[in-house]
Each structure stands twice: as structure tokens, then as C-alpha cells.
C-alpha positions in Angstrom: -0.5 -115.3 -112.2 2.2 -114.3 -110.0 2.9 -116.3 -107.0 2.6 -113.6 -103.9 5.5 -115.4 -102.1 7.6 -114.7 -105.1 9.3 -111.4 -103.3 12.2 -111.3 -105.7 10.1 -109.4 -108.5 9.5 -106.6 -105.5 12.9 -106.3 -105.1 14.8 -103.6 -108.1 18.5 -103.9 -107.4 20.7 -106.1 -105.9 21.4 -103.9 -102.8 17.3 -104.6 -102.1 17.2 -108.6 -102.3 20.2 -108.7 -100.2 18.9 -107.2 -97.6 15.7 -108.9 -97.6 18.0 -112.3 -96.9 19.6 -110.3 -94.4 16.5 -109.7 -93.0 15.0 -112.5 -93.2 17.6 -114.9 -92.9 15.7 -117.1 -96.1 18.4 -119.6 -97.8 20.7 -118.7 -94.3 23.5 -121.7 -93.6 25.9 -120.4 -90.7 25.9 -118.3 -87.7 27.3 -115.7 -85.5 27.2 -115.4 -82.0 28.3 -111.8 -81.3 29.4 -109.9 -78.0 30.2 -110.5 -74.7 28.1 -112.9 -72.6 25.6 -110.5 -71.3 24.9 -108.4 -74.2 25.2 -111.6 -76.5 23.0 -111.5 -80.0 23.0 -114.4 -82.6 22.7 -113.4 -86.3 22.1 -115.4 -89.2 24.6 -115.6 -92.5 25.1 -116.8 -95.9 28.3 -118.1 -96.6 28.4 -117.7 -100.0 27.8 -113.8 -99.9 30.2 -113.3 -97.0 33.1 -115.2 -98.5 32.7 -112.8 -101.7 33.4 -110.0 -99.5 36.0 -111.0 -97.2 38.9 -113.3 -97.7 39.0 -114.2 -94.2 35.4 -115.5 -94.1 36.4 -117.3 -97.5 39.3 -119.0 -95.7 36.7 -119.8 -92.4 34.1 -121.6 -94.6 35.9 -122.8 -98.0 39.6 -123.1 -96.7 41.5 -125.9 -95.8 40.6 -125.5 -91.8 37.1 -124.6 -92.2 35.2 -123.2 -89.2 32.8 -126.3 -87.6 31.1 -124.3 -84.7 27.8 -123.8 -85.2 27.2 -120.7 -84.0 30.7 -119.4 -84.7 31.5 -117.2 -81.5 32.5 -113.6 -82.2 33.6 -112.2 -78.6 35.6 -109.3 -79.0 32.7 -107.4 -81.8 29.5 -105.2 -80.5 26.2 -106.9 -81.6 25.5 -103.3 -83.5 28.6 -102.6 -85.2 28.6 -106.8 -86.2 24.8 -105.5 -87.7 26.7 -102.8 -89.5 29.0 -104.6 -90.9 26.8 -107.4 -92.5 24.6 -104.8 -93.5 27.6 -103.0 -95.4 28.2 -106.9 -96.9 24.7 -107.4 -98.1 23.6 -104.1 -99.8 26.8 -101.6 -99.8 24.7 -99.3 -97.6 27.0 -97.7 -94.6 25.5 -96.7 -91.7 27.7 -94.5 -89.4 25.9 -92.8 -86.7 28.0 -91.9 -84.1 31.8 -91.5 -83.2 32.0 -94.4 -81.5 30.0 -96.5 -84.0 32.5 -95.7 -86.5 35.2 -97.2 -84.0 33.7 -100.3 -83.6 32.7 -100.6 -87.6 35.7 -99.6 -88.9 37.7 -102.6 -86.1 35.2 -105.8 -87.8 36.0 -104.0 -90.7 40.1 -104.3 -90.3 39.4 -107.9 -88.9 37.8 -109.6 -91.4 39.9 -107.5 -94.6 37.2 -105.1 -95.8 39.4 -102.0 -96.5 36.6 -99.6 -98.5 35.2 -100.0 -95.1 37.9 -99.1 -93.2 38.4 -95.8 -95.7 34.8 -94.9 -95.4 35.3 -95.3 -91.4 38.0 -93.4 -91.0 36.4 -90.7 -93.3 33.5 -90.3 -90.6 36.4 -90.3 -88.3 38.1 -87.2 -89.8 35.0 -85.5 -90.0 33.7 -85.9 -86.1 36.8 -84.8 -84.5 36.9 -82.1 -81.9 38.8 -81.8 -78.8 36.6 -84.3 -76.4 37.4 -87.3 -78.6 40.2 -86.0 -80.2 42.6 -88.6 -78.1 41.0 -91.5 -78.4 41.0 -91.2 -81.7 44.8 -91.0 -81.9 44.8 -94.2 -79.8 42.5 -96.1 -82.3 44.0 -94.7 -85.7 47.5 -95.6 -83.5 45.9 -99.4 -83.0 44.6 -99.9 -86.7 48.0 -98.2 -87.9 46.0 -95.4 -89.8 48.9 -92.8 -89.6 46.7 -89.9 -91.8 44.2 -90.2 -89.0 47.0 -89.8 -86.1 48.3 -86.9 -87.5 45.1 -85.3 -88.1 44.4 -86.3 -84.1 47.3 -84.4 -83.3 47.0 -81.1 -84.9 44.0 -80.8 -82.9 45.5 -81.7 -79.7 48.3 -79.1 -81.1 45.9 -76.5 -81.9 43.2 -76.9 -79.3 45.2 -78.0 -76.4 43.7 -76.1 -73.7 40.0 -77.9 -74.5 41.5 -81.3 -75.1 43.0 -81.2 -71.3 40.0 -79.9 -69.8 38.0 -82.9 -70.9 36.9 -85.4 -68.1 38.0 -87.9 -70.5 41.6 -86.6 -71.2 42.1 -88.6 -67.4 41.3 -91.7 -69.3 43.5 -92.0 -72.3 46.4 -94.2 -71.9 49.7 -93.7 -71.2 51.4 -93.8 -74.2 49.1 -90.6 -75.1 50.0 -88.9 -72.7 53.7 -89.3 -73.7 53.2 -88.2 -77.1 51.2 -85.5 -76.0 53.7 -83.9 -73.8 56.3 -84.6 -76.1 54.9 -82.1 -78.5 56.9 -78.5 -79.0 53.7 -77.2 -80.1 50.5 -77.0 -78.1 48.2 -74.1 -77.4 48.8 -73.8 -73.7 49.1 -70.9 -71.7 52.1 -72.0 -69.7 53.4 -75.5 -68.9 51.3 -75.6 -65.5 48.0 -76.5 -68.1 50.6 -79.7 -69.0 51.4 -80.3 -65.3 48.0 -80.2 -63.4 46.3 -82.3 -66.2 49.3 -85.0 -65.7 48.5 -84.7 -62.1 44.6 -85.5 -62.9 45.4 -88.1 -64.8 47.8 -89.6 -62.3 45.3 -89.7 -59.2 43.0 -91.0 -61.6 44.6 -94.1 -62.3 45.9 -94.7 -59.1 42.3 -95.0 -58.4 41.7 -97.3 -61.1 44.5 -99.7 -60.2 43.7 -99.5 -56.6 46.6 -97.7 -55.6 46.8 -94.3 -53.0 46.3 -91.3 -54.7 48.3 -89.3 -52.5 50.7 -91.2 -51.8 54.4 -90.2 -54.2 55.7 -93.5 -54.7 51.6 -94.5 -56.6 51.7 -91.6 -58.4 54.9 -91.8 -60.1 54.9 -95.6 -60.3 51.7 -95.3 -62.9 53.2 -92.2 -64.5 56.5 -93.8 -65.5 58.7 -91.6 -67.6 55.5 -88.7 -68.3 56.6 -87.0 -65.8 60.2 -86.4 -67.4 58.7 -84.7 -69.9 57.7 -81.8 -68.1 59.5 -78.8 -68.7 59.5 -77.0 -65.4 62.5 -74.4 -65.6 59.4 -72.6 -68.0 58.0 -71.9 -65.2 58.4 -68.7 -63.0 59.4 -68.9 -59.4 56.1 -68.1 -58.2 54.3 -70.5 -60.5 56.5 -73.4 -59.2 56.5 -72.4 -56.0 52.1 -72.3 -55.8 51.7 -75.4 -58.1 54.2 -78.2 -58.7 56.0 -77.6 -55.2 52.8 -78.2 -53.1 52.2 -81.6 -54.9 52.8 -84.9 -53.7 54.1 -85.7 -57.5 57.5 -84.3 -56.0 59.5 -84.8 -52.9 60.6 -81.8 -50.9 64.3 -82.4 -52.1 62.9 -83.1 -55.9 61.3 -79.3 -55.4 63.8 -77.4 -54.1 66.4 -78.8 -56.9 63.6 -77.8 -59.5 62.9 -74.2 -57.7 66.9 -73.6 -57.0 67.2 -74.6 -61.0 64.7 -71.5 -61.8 65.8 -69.4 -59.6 69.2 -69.0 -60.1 71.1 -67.7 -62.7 74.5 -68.8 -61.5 76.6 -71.7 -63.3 76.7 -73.4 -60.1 73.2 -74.8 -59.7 72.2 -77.7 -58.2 71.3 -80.5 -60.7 67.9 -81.3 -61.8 66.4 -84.2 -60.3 67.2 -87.8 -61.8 65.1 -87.9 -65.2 63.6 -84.3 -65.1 63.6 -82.5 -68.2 66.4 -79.4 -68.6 64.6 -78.2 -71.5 64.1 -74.1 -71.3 62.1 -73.9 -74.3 58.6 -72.4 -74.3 55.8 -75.0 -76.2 55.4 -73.0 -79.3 51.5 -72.3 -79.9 50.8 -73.4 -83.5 50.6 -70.7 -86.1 47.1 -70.7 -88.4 47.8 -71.7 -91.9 45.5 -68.9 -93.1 44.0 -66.1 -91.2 40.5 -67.3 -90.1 37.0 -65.7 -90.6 33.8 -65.3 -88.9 30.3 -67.5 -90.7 29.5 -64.1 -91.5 31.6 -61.6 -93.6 31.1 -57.8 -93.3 31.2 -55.8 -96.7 31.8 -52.3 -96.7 30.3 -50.4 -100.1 28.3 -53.3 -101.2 31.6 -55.3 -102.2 31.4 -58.7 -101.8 34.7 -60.7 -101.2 35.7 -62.5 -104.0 38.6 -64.9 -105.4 39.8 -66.1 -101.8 40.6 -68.8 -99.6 39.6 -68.3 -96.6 39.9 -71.4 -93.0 37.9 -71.1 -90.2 39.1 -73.8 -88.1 38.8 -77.2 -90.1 36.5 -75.6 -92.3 37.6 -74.1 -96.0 34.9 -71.5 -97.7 35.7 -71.6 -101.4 34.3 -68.2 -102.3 33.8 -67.7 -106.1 35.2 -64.9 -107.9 32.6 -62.5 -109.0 32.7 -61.0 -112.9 29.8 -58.7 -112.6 27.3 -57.7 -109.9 24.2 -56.1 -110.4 21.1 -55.9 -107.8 18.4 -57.8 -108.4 14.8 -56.7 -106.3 13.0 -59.9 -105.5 9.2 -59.6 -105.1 8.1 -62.8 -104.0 10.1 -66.5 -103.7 13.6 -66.4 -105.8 15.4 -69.7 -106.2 18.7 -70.4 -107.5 21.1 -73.1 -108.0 24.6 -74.4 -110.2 25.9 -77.5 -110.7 29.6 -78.1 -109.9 32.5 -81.3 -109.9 35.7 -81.1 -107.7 38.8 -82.6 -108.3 39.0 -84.4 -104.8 36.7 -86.2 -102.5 35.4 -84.1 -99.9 32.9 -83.0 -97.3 30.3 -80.6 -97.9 28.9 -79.1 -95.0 27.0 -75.9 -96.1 26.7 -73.1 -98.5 27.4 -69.5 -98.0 25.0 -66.8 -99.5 24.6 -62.6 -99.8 22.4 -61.2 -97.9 19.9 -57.9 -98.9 21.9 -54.9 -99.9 19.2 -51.7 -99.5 17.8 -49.8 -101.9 14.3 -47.5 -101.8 11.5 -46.3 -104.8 12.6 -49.1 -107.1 16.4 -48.2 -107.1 19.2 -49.9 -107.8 21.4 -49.5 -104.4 25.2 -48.5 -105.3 26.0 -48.9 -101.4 25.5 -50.3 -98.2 23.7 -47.0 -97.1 21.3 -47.0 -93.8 18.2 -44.7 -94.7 16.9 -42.9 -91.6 14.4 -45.4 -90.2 15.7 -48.4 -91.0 17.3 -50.9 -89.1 20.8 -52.3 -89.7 19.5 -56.0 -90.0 16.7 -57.6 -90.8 14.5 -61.4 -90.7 15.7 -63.9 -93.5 14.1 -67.2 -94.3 16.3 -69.8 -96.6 16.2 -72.8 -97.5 18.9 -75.3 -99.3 19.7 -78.3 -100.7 22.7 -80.2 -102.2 21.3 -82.8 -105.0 23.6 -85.4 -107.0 23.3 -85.7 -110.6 20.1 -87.9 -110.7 18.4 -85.3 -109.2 18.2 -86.9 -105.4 18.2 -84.5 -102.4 21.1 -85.8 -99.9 21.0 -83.0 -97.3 19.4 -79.6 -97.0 18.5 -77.3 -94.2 16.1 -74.4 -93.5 17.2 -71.2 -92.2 15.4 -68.6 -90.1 17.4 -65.9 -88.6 18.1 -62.1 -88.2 21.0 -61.1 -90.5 23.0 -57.8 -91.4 22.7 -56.1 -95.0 25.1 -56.4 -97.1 27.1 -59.3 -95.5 27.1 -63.3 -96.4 25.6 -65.3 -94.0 26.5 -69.2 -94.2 23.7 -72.1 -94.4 25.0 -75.1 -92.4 23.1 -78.7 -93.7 21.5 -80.5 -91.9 24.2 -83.0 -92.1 27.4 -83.3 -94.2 27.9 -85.2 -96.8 30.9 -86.9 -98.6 30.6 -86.2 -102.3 33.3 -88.1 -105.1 36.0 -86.2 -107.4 35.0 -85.7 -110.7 30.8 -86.3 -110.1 28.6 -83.7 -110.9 26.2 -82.1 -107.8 23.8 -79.5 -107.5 23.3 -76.6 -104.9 20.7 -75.1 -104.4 19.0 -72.0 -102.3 15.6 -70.7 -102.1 14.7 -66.8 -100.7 11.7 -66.3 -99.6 12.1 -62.5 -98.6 11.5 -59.3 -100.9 14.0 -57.4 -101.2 17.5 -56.2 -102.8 19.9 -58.9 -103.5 23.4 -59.0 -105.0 23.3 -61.0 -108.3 26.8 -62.1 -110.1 28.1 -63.5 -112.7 31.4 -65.4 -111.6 33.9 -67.6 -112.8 33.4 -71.2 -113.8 36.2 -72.7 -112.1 38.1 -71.8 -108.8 41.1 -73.5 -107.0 40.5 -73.6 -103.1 43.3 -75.5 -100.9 43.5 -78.4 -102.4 40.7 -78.9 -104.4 39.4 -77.3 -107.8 35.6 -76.3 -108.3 34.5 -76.4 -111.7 31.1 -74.3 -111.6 28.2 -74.7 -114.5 29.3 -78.2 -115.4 26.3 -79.4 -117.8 24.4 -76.0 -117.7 24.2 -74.6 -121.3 21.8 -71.4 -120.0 24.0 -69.2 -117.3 21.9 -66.8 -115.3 23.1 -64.3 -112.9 20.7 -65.2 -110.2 23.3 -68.2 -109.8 25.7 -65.7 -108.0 23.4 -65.8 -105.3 25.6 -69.4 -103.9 28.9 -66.8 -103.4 30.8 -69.7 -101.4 30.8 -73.4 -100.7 31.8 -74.4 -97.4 33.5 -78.0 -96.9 36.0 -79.3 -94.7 38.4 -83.0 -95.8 
């Protein structure tokens, strides 16, 4: 008879009885006291498991100057990212749910030498960034020396420059950001007073925060240091000098009128610029689009669907499959389709792109986008889709109901994104549940989009046409 305290025959894999020690703390022999002292939490560890995954926990208990506290004090690590991280430890699971949880995860996991960790981190990282967190997430790939991720940081701060100063939260990066920022030739500004009034935000802001008078020069320039330097005023016009930068207490009166006589004059003789003000005359370039962007939805004229292309929106890359043959298929009740597919690189997935109805009447096969007298130029469709991995699991899917235009492809975000590996094979998948015409195809197996490779059908020895139906995957890096 089996003992009911016996748990370990419950338990399948490895990933399960670890985390019922984790939970449990059974067998436990050291532990942590994590955060600071008001939001302190005490977790229980085995040593044994830890020092398997980290050499620096193998040096704290097995090493020559083992650790003797008891609980070993873990100050500078939130309790939940700490959680995270053993939970990572004792059953590979990673559990990122926010931008800022993937901050804290991915700093226990540079501390305590876990890079997978750290990859998987800054993965999440790549995939949340927009212009509200775009610059602290330079500061923190700049701290953990991630230089992929700082790059990555600025291009968006390049590209979406406007946004990123308008944040509240652009006043509290540091000021080494702000530095780099203005030292940029390309950001997407409409003239060099977007630069100045968000370094004058920024500067009254931390005056505040170091106590000091925000409108008072000597404060203001004292916490700016050599930012303001960077500034390239003779861009400016007269009149745009003259309303903004003149008026504010950044500058002395002396300090403006050099500036203004400097723009103003187109004589040899000019007064010289201020002491450490830039003499640049160069215009921030605004960064050119590697390819031309597209809308989510794609018009088709004639009942020609795009085909063979790669088209960017953004961060986003649609890899839209090249179509062999294309008849119309009339769908009566619920049509499902799906195709397995590998890629040559790890990615993102975030969503599939499909055709909507083309119109036909009496049974025919449409030959064109024609509107019949009567009818409407869009109509109500209901979706639904799902990206599988090759046991068959579901990791995301998504339903969609919405009014959509004939003849055009309308794209199926998931309900979250998923990172899928090179070289595995996946499954996508879309039910229809509307009557009507839809655009079949037959397309190509394989299809090179940026920098990755599709390889479509892998596995499926039966090709159908109604597989045309998933005309693009959308994914991002």
C-alpha cells in the first residue's frame, strides 16, 4: 500500500518535485533574508540545489570562506524578484510579468552568475520597450553592460523622440542619459526647442530633488553640468530663441544676447558664443525607416493579395508568404486552417495575419473585389487563433470580433507573445466562423523575411490550399 505522505510518486518530472521543496521548504538547511527592512521576507533554501546552479552560492556554502549567518541577509534584492529567481533555480520555470520585474530578475540574476537568466531577461526587455521606459532601460542594460540592449534603447529614443521627452518620467532619468541623449545627431524632433524645454524640465526637477531653487541660474546649471553644452542653439531662428531659451533663467542676459547676436548675424564679426555652448549649426537629422511601414490592415485592389514581401511596421516584421495559386473557396459553416513552420532564429511571435472575404453572389467564384448594389463595403468577422508547439500544447491564442473590409488582410494579435527557438517546429492555426468567399492559396514552403527564414509545411505530408488562409506571420526580435 502506498504511504499517502509519500508525495514524490505525485510528482512527474523534476521541474514538479522541486518546486514542491520550494514550496514547502521539506529537507530545507539555509536561509535568506530578502529586502529592505520594511518590506523584509525570509525564504527558505537548499544548498545543495542552489550551489548547482550558481557558482557564487557554491563558493557561499562549500568554499573556503563559507557563509555562517543564519539567515544570510540579502539587502539590495526585492522579496518578489528573490521568489523569481529561486523559482527559476528549482523548476526552470521563468516568470516575467512586468517591465520592471524583468529589471529586478534579470539584477539577482547578474549577481549570483545565472546568465540563461540574464538572456531570457533581457529578451522580455527587448520585447516591452516603448518610449515611457525606453530610458531607463538604456540606464539598466548601461549598468549590467548589456550593449545589444543599449543600442536597441537608443533607436527608440532616435526614432520616437518626441514621445520619449514628453514622458513625466524622461525628468527622472539620470544625467548621464541625458548626455547621451542630446549627444545624438539623430532624433525625431521638430526643432531643437523639444531638446531645450525637456532639459529645462529635467533641470527644475532635480533642483527640487536636491533641495536646491529652481529658479535660481546658478541651481540650475550646477545639476545640469556640461548638458547644457550640448545644445545646439544657432538651429534655432531668431524668433524661436528670442520666445524660449532667452526668457529662461538657464541663461544670463549676457549668455542670451551672445546666443541671439550668434543667430542673428551673418557677419564674420560676431560675438563669441558663451563659454562651453555648442557652435554646432547642424540640424538633428530625423532617422530614416529601414523599410516603408504599413498599416495592420492591407488594401487589395482586384482581389490581389500581396505576396513575397517584407514589410516593418514599427518594431514589428510581417513575413507575408508568397502565393503560387489562389482560388476562392465559399465557406458554409466553421472553416479551420493551420501549417506547421521552423525558423532559422529565435524570435517573437506576436500574431498572425489573415484574408478577409472577397465577394461573390449565386454560387460564383468572384474574379474581383466588386461592390454589388446593396451591399456594404465591410462586414462582421469572428476568428479565432492559436500558436501550438510540436507536442501539440496551446501557448497563446486570441479571439477576434470585429468589422473588417473585403478583400483586405486583417492581422490577429495573441493574446500574448511568445518566444519560440530556431530550428523547433510550431503550429498556427485560425478558425472562421463566417460564410462566405475566402481567398485560398497555395504558397511557397519557405520564405526569407529580415533576418530570419520560414520554412512552411515542415512535417505535413498532405498540403491543402485552405492553408493559404495564414497569408503572414507577424513577429518582432
Amino acid at each position: 500500500m502506498t504511504n499517502t505522505n509519500d508525495w514524490q510518486i505525485h510528482k512527474k518530472t523534476v521541474s514538479q518535485r522541486g518546486h514542491h521543496l520550494l514550496e514547502t521548504a521539506l529537507w530545507s538547511d539555509c536561509r535568506f533574508v530578502v529586502g529592505t527592512t520594511t518590506h523584509q521576507q525570509v525564504f527558505q533554501g537548499h544548498k545543495l540545489l542552489l550551489a548547482m546552479a550558481s557558482p557564487v552560492f557554491e563558493a557561499m556554502f562549500f568554499g573556503g570562506m563559507a557563509e555562517k549567518n543564519d539567515p544570510i541577509p540579502i539587502l539590495d534584492v526585492q522579496p518578489d524578484a528573490f521568489k523569481a529567481f529561486l523559482e527559476y533555480i528549482y523548476t526552470d520555470n521563468i516568470n516575467l510579468e512586468s517591465f520592471d520585474n524583468a529589471c529586478e530578475l534579470c539584477y539577482v540574476a547578474k549577481k549570483y552568475m545565472l546568465p540563461h537568466l540574464v538572456e531570457e531577461c533581457t529578451r522580455f526587455l527587448w520585447n516591452d520597450l516603448f518610449p515611457k521606459n525606453a530610458c531607463r532601460a538604456y540606464e539598466f542594460a548601461r549598468l549590467f553592460e548589456e550593449p545589444v540592449l543599449m543600442e536597441k534603447c537608443l533607436k527608440i529614443i532616435s526614432c520616437e523622440t518626441e514621445a520619449v521627452l514628453q514622458e513625466p518620467s524622461f525628468e527622472d532619468v539620470e544625467l548621464p542619459t541625458l548626455v547621451t541623449i542630446l549627444e545624438l545627431d539623430e532624433l525625431s524632433i521638430a526643432s531643437e526647442l523639444d531638446l531645450f524645454n525637456a532639459v529645462q524640465r529635467w533641470a527644475i526637477r532635480e533642483c527640487t530633488r536636491k533641495g536646491l531653487s529652481p529658479d535660481d541660474n546658478k541651481s540650475l546649471r550646477s545639476v545640469l553640468g556640461a548638458a547644457l553644452g550640448k545644445i545646439r542653439f544657432l538651429t534655432l531662428t531668431p524668433a524661436q530663441f528670442a520666445e524660449g531659451p532667452a526668457l529662461s533663467p538657464l541663461l544670463t542676459q549676457d549668455e542670451s544676447f551672445a546666443v541671439l547676436m550668434n543667430i542673428s548675424s551673418s557677419t564674420p564679426d560676431k560675438l563669441p558664443m558663451p563659454e562651453g555652448f555648442s557652435t554646432c549649426t547642424l540640424l538633428r537629422k530625423k532617422p530614416a525607416p529601414e523599410i516603408p511601414t504599413e498599416n495592420s490592415v492591407i488594401p487589395v485592389q482586384s482581389g490581389i493579395f500581396p505576396s513575397g514581401e517584407v514589410v516593418q511596421e514599427g518594431h514589428k516584421y510581417y513575413c507575408l508568404r508568397n502565393i503560387i495559386s489562389q482560388p476562392h473557396i465559399f465557406n458554409t459553416s466553421i472553416l479551420d486552417c493551420s501549417v506547421s513552420f521552423t525558423v532559422s532564429r529565435n524570435i517573437c511571435i506576436l500574431g498572425v495575419q489573415v484574408p478577409t472575404q472577397v465577394l461573390g453572389e449565386n454560387g460564383e467564384t468572384p474574379s474581383c473585389n466588386l461592390i454589388r448594389p446593396g451591399q456594404t463595403e465591410s462586414y462582421s468577422e469572428l476568428i479565432y487563433s492559436h500558436l501550438l508547439d510540436s507536442d501539440g500544447s496551446r501557448l497563446t491564442y486570441t479571439h477576434l470580433t470585429s468589422r473588417v473590409n473585403y478583400g483586405s488582410l486583417v492581422e490577429i494579435v495573441f493574446n500574448r507573445s511568445i518566444y519560440i527557438q530556431r530550428n523547433k517546429v510550431y503550429r498556427v492555426g485560425v478558425v472562421l466562423n463566417k460564410g462566405g468567399w475566402y481567398p485560398m492559396g497555395a504558397c511557397g514552403t519557405s520564405m526569407a523575411c529580415d533576418n530570419v527564414l520560414f520554412t512552411f509545411c515542415v512535417g505535413q505530408p498532405n498540403y491543402s490550399v485552405r492553408e493559404g488562409l495564414i497569408r503572414s506571420i507577424v513577429f518582432t526580435y
